[in-house]
Wavefront OBJ file of the C-alpha trace (Angstrom):
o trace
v -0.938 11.856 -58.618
v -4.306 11.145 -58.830
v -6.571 11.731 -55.552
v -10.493 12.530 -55.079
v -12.239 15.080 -54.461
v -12.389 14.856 -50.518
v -8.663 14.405 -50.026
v -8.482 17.505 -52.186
v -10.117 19.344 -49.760
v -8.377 17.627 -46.894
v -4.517 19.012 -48.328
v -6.582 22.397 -49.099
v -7.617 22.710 -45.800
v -4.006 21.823 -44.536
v -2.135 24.664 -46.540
v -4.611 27.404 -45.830
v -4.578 26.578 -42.226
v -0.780 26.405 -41.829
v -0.591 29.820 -43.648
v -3.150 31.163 -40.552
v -1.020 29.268 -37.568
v 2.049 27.906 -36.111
v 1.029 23.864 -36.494
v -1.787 22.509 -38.000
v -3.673 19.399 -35.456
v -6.628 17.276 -36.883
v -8.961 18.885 -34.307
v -7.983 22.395 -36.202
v -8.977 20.234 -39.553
v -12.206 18.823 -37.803
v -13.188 22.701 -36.578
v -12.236 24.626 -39.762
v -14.441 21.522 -41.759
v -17.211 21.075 -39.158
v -16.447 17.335 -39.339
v -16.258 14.837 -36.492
v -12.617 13.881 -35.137
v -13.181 10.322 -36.413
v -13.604 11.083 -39.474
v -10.800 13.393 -39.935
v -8.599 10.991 -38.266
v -9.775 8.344 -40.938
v -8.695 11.243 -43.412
v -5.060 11.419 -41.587
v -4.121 8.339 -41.915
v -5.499 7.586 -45.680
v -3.482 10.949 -46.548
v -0.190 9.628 -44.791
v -0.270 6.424 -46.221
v -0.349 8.134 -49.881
v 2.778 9.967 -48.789
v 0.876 13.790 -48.559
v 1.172 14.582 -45.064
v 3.076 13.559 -42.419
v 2.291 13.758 -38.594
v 5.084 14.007 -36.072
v 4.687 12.439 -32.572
v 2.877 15.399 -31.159
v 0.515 14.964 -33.893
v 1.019 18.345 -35.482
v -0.089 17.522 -39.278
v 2.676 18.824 -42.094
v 2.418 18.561 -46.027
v 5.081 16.242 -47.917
v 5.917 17.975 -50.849
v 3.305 15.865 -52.942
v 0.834 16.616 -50.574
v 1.596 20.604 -51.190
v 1.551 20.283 -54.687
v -1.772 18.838 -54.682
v -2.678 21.834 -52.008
v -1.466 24.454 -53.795
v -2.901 23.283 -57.160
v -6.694 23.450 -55.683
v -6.093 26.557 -53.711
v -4.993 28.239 -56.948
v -7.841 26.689 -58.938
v -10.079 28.003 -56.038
v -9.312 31.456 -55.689
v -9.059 32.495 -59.747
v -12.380 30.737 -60.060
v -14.088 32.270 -57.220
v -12.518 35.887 -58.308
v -13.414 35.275 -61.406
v -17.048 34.616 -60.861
v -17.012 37.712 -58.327
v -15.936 39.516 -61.473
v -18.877 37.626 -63.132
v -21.225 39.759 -60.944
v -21.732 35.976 -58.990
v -22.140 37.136 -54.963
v -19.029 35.867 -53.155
v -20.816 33.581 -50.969
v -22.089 31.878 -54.138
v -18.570 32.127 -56.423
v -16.938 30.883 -53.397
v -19.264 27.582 -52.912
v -19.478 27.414 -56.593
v -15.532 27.348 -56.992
v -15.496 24.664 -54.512
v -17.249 22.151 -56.624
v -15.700 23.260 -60.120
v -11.944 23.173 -58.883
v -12.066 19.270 -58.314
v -13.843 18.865 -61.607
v -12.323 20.969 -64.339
v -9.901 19.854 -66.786
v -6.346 21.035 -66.674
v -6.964 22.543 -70.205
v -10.312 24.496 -69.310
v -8.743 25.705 -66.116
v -5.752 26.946 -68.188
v -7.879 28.756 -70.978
v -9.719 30.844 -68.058
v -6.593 31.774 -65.929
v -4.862 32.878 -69.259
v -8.807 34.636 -69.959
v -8.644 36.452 -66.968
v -5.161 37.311 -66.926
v -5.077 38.760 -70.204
v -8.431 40.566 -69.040
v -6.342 42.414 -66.242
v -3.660 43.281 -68.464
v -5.787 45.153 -70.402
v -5.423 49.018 -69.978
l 1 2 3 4 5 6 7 8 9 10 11 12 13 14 15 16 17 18 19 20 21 22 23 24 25 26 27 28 29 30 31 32 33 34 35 36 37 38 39 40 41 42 43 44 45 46 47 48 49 50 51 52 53 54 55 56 57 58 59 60 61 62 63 64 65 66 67 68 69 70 71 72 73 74 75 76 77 78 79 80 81 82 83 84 85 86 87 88 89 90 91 92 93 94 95 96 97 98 99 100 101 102 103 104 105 106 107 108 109 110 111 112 113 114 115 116 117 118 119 120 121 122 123 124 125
């Protein structure tokens, strides 16, 4: 299930979006991403030809369950590694750009090692 960095961001964009509305369009993808139509559409139809999305006739944009695993994987990856720099004293604008780049990037292994790092840090009395 290998995929780069852009699609990444594509399925990201996807799941956070459908947890904010009803259906998710490629104009709501083109907004949120300040991207033209074109090349979202470009995006669309690369992603449903892997099998991640799927986009019914009124061209309301849904994940297939690889697509959401992907998804899910980077929005996880994002959020512990922006918290984490937060925690860092990083300022959130900068942990949040910064986690951008790093979840596409990091290992399975390093990302591992920090979330068990930081949750053993909160478990701490």
């Amino acid at each position: 299930m290998v995929v780069n960095e852009s699609a990444e961001n594509y399925l990201e964009t996807i799941l956070i979006l459908s947890k904010e509305r009803p259906v998710v369009r490629s104009v709501d993808i083109a907004t949120e991403l300040g991207f033209k139509k074109s090349s979202v559409s470009v995006a669309m139809k690369n992603l449903r030809e892997k099998a991640h999305i799927s986009v019914d006739k009124s061209g309301f944009i849904t994940l297939t369950p690889s697509g959401r695993e992907i998804a899910e994987m980077i929005y996880e990856r994002h959020r512990l590694l922006s918290s984490w720099l937060m925690q860092l004293g990083v300022p959130q604008e900068t942990a949040a750009a910064d986690a951008c780049r790093m979840e596409h990037v990091i290992s399975k292994e390093s990302f591992r090692a920090i979330k068990a790092h930081v949750e053993n840090q909160t478990q701490m009395p």
